[in-house]
KELUM-650710 format. One record per atom (N, C-alpha, C, O): residue number from 1; residue in three letters; atom name; x, y, z. Coordinates in nm, 3 decimals. Layout:
N
(gugu NUM,"Ala","CA",(X,Y,Z));
...
# end
This chain:
80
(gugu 1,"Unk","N",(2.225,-1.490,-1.313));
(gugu 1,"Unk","CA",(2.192,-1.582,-1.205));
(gugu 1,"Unk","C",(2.060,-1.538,-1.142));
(gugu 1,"Unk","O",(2.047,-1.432,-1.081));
(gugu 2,"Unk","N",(1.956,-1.637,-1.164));
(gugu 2,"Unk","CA",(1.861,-1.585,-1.070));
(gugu 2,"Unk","C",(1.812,-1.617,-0.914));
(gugu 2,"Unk","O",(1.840,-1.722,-0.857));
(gugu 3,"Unk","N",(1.761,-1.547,-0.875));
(gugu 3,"Unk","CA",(1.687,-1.514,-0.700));
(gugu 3,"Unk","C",(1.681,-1.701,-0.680));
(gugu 3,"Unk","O",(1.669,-1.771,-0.781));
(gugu 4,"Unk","N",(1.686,-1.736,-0.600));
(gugu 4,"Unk","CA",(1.675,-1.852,-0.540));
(gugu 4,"Unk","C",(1.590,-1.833,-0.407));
(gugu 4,"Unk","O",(1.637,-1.743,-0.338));
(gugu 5,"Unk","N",(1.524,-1.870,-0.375));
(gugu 5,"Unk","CA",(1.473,-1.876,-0.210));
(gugu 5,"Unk","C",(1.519,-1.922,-0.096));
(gugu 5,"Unk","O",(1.469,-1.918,0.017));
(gugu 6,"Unk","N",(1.615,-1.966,-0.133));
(gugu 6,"Unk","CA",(1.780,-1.998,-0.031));
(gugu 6,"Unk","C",(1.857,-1.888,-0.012));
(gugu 6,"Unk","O",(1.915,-1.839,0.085));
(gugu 7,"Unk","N",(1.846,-1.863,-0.108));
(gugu 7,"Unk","CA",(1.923,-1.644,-0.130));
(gugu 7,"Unk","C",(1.821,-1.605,-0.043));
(gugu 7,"Unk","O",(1.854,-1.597,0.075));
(gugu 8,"Unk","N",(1.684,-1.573,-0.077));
(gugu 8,"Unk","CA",(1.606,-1.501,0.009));
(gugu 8,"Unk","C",(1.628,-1.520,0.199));
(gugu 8,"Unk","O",(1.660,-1.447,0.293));
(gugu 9,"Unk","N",(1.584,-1.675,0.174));
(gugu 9,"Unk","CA",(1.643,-1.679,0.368));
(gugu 9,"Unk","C",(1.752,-1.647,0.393));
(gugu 9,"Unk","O",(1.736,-1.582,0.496));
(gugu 10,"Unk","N",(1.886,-1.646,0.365));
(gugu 10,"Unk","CA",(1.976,-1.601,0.363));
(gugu 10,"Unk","C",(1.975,-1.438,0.443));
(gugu 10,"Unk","O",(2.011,-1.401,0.555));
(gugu 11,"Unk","N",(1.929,-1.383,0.350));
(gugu 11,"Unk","CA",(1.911,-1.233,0.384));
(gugu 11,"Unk","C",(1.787,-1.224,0.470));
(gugu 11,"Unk","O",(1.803,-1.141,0.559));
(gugu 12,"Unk","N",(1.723,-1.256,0.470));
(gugu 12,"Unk","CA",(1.605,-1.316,0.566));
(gugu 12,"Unk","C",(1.691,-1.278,0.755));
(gugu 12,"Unk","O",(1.679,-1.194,0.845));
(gugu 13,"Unk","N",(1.796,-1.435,0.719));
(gugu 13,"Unk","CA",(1.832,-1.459,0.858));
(gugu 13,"Unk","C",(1.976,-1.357,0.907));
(gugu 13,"Unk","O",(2.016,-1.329,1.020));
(gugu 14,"Unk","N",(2.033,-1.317,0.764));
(gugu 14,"Unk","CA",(2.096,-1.170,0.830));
(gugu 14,"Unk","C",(2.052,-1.038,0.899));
(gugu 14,"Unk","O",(2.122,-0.969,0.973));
(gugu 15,"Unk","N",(1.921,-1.014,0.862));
(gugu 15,"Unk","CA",(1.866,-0.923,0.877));
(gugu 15,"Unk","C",(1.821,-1.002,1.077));
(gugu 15,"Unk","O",(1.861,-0.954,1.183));
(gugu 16,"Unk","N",(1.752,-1.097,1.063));
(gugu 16,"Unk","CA",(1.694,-1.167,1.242));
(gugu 16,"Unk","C",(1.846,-1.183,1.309));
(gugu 16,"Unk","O",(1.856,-1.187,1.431));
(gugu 17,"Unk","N",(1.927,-1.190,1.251));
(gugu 17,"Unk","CA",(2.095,-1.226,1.336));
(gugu 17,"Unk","C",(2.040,-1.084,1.433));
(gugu 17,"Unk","O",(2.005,-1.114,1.547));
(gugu 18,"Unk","N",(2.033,-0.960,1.402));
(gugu 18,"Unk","CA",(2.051,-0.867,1.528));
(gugu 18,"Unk","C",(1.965,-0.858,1.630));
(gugu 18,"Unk","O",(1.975,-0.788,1.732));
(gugu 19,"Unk","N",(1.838,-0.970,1.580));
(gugu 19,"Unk","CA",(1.733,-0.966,1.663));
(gugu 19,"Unk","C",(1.740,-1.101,1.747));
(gugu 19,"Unk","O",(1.647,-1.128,1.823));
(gugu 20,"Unk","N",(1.876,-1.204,1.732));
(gugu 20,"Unk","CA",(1.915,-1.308,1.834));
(gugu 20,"Unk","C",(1.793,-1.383,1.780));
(gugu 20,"Unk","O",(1.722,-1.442,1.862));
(gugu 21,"Unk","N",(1.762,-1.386,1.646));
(gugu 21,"Unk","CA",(1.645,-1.475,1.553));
(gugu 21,"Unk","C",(1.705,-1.549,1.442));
(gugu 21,"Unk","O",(1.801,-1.497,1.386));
(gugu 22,"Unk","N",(1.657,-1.676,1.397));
(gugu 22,"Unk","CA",(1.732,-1.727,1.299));
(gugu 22,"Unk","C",(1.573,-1.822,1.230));
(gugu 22,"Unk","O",(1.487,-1.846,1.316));
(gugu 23,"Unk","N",(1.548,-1.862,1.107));
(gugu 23,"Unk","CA",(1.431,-1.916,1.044));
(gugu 23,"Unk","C",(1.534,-2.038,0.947));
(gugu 23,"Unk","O",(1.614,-2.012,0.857));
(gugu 24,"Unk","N",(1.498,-2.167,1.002));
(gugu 24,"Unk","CA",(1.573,-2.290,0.898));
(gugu 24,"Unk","C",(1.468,-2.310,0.760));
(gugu 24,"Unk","O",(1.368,-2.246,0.726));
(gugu 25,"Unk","N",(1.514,-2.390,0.716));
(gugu 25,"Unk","CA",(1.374,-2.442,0.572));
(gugu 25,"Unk","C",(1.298,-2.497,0.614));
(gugu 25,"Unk","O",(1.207,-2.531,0.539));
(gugu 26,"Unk","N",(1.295,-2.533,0.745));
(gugu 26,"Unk","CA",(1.171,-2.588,0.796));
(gugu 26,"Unk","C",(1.073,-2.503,0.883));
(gugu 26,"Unk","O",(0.965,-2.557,0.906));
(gugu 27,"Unk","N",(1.088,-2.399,0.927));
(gugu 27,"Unk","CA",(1.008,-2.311,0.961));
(gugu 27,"Unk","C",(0.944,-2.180,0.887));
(gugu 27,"Unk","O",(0.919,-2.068,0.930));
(gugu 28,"Unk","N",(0.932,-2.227,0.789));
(gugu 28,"Unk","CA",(0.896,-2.135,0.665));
(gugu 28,"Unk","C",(0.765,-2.071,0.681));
(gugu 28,"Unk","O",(0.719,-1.974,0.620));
(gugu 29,"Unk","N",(0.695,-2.167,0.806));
(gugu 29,"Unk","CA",(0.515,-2.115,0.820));
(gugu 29,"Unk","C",(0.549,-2.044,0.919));
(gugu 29,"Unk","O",(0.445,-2.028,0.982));
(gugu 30,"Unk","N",(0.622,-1.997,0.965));
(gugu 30,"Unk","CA",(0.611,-1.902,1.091));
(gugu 30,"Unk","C",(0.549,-1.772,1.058));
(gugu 30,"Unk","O",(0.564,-1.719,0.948));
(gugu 31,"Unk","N",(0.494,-1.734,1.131));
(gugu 31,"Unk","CA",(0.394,-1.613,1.096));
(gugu 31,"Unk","C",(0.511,-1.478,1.122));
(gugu 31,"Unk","O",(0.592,-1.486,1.214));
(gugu 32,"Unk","N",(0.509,-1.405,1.066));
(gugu 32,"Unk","CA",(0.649,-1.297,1.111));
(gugu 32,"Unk","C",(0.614,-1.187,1.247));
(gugu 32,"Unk","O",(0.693,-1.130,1.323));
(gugu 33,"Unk","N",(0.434,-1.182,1.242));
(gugu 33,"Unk","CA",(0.371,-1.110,1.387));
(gugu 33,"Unk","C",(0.328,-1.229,1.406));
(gugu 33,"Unk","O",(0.270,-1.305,1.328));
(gugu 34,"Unk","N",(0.361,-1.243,1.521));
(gugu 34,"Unk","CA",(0.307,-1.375,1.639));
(gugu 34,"Unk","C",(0.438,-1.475,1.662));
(gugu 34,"Unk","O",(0.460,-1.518,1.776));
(gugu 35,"Unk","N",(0.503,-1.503,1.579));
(gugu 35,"Unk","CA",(0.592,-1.601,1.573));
(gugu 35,"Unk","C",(0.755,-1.565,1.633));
(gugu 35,"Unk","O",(0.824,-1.608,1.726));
(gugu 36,"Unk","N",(0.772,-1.463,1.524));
(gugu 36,"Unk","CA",(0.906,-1.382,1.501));
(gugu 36,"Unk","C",(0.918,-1.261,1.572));
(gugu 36,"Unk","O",(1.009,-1.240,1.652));
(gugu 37,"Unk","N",(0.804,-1.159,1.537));
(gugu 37,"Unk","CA",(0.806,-1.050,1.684));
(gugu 37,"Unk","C",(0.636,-1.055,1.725));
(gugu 37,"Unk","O",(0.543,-1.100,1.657));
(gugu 38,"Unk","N",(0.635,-1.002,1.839));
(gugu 38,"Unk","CA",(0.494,-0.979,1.904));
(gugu 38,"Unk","C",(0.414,-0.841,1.799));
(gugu 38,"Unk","O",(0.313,-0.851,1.729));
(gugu 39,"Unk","N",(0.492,-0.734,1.819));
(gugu 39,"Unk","CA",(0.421,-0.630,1.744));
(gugu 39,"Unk","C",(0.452,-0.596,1.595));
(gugu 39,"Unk","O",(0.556,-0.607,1.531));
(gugu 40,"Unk","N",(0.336,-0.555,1.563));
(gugu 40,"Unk","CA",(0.292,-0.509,1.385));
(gugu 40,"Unk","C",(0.367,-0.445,1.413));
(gugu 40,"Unk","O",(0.446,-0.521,1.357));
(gugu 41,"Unk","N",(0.437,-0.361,1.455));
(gugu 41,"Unk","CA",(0.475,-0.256,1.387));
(gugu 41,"Unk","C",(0.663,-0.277,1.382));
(gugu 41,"Unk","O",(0.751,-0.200,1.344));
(gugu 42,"Unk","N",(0.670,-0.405,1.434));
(gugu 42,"Unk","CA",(0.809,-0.433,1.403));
(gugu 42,"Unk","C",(0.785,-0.541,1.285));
(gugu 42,"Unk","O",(0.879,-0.545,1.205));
(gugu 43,"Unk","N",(0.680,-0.629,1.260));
(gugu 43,"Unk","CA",(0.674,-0.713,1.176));
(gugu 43,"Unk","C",(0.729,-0.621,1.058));
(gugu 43,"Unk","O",(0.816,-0.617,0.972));
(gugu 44,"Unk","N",(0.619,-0.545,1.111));
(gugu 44,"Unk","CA",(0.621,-0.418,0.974));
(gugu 44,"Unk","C",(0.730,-0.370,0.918));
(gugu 44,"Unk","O",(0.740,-0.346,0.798));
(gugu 45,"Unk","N",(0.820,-0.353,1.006));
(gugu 45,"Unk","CA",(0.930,-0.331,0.969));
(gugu 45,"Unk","C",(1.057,-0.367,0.932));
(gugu 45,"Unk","O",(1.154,-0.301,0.894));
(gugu 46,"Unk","N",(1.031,-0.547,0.958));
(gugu 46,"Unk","CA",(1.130,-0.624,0.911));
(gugu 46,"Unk","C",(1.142,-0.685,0.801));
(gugu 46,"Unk","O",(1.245,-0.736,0.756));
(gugu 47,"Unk","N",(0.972,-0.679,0.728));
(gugu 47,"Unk","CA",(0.909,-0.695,0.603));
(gugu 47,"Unk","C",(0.982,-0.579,0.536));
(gugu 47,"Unk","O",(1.038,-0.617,0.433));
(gugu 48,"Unk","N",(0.999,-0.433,0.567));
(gugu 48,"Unk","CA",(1.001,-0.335,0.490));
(gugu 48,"Unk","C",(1.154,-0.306,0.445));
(gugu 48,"Unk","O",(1.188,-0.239,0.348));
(gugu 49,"Unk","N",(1.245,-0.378,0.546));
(gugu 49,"Unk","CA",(1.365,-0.413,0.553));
(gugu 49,"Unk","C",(1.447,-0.483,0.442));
(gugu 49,"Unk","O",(1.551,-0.445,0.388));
(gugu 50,"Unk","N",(1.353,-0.629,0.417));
(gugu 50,"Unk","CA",(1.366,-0.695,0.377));
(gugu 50,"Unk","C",(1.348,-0.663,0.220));
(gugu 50,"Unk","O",(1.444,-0.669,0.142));
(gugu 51,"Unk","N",(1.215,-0.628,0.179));
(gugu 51,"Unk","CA",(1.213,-0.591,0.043));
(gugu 51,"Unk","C",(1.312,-0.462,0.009));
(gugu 51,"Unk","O",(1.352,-0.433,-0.104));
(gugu 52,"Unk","N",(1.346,-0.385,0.138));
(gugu 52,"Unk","CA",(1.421,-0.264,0.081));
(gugu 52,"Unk","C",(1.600,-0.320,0.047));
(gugu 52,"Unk","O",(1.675,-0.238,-0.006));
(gugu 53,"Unk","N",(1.659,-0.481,0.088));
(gugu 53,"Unk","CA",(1.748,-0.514,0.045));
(gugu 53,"Unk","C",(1.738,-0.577,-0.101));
(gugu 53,"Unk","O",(1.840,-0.618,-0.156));
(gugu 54,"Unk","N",(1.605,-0.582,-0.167));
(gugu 54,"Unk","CA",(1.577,-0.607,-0.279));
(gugu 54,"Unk","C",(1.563,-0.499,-0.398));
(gugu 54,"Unk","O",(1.554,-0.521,-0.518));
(gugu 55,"Unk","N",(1.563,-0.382,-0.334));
(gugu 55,"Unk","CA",(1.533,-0.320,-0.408));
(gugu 55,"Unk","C",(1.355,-0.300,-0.461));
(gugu 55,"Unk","O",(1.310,-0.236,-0.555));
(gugu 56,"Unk","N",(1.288,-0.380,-0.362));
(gugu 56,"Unk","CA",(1.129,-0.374,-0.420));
(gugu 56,"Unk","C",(1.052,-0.276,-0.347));
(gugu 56,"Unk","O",(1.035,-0.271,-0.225));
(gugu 57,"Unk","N",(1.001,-0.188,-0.447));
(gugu 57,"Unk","CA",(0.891,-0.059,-0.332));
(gugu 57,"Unk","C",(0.735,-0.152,-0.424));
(gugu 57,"Unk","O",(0.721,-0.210,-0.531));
(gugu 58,"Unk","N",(0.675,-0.130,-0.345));
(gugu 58,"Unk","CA",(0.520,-0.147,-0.332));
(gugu 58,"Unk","C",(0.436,-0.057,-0.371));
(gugu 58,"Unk","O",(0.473,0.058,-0.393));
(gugu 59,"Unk","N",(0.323,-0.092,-0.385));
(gugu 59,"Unk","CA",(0.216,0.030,-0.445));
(gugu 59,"Unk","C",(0.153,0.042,-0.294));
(gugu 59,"Unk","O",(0.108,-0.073,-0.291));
(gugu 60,"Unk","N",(0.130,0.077,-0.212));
(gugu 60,"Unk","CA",(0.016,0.039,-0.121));
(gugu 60,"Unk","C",(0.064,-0.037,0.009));
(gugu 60,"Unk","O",(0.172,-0.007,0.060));
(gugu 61,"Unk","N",(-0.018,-0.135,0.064));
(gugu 61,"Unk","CA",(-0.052,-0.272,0.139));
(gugu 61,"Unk","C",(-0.027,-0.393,0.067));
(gugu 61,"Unk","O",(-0.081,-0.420,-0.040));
(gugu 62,"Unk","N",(0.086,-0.491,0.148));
(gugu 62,"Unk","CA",(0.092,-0.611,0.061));
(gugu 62,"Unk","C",(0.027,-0.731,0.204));
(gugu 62,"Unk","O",(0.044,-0.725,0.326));
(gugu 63,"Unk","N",(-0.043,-0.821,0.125));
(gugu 63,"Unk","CA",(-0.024,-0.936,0.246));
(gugu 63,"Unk","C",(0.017,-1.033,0.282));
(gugu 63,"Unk","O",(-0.031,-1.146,0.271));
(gugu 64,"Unk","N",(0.128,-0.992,0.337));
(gugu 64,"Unk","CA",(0.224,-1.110,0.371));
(gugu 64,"Unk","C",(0.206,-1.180,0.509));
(gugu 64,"Unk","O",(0.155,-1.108,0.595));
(gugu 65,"Unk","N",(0.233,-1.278,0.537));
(gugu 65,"Unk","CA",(0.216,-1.327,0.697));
(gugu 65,"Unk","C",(0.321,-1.396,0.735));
(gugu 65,"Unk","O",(0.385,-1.386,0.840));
(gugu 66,"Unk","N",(0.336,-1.474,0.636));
(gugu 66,"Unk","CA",(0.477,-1.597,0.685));
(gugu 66,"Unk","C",(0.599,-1.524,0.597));
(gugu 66,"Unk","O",(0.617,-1.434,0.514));
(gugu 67,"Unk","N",(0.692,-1.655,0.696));
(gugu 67,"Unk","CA",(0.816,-1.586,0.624));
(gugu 67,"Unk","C",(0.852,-1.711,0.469));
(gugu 67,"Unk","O",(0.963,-1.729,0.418));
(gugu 68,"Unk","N",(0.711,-1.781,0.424));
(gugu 68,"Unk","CA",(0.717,-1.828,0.262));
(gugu 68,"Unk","C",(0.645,-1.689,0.176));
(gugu 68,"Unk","O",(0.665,-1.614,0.081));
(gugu 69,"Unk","N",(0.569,-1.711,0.261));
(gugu 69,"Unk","CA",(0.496,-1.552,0.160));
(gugu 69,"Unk","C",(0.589,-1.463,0.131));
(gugu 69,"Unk","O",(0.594,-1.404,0.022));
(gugu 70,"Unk","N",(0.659,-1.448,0.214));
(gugu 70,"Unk","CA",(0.756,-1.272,0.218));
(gugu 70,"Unk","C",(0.874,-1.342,0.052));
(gugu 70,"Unk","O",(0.895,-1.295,-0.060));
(gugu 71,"Unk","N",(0.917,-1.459,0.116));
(gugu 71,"Unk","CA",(1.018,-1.522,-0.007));
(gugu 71,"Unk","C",(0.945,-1.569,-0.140));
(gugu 71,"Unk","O",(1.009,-1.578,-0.245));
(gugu 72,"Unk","N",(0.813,-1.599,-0.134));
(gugu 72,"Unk","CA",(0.805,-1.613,-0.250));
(gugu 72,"Unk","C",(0.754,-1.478,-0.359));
(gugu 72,"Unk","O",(0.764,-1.462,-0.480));
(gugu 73,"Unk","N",(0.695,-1.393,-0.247));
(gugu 73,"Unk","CA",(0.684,-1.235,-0.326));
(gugu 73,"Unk","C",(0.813,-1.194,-0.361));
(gugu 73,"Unk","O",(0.827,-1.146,-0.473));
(gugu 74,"Unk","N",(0.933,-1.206,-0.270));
(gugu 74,"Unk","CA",(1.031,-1.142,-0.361));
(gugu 74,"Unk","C",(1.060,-1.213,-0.480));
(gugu 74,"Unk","O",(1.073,-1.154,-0.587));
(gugu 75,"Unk","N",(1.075,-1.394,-0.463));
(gugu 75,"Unk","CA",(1.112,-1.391,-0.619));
(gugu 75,"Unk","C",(1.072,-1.410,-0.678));
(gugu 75,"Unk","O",(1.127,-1.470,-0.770));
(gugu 76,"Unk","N",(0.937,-1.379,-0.683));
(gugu 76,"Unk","CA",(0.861,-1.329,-0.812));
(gugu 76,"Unk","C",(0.833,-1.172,-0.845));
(gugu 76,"Unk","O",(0.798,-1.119,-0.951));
(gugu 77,"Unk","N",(0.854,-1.128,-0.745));
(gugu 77,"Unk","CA",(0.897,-0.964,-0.796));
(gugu 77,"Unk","C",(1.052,-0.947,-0.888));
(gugu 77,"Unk","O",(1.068,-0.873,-0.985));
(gugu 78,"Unk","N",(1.141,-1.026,-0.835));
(gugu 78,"Unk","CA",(1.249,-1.008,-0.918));
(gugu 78,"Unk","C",(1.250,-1.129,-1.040));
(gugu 78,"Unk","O",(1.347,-1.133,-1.115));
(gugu 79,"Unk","N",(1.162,-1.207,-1.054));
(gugu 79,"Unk","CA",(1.154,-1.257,-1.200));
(gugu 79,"Unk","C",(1.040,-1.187,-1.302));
(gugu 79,"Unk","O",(1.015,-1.242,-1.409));
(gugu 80,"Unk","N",(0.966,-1.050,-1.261));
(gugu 80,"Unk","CA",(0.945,-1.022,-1.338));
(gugu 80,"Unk","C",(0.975,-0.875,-1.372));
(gugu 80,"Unk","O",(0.947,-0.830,-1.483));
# end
C-alpha cells in the first residue's frame, strides 16, 4: 500500500492535535512559520517531527514552507 497525502495530513494533524492546531485539504498553503507557529525554531521542529514519523533523515537543509511542500516531500521520499 502506498503513502497517500491523506495519510500524510493525517499524521500531519496528530502531531498539531497537542498544539490545539488542526490543517483541512484546504489549507494546504499555510506556511508552517507564520501561519502554524510564529517561531523557526518550532517550525523547525514540527517539520523534524514529522519526517522523523516517516522514518526520513536528510542530508543537510531542506526547503520546505507549506504544509503541501512538507507532504509532497514525504511522498516522494517514500516512493523512492
Amino acid at each position: 500500500m502506498s503513502l497517500t497525502a491523506d495519510d500524510v495530513l493525517e499524521t500531519i494533524n496528530t502531531l498539531l492535535h497537542s498544539e490545539g492546531l488542526s490543517v483541512t485539504s484546504n489549507q494546504l498553503h499555510l506556511q508552517i512559520v507564520g501561519d502554524l507557529f510564529e517561531e523557526h525554531d518550532n517550525g523547525d521542529e514540527f517539520v523534524g517531527q514529522v519526517l522523523q514519523q516517516y522514518q526520513i533523515r536528510t542530508q543537510g537543509w531542506i526547503d520546505i514552507d507549506t504544509v503541501q511542500e512538507l507532504i509532497d516531500f514525504i511522498v516522494n521520499q517514500k516512493k523512492a
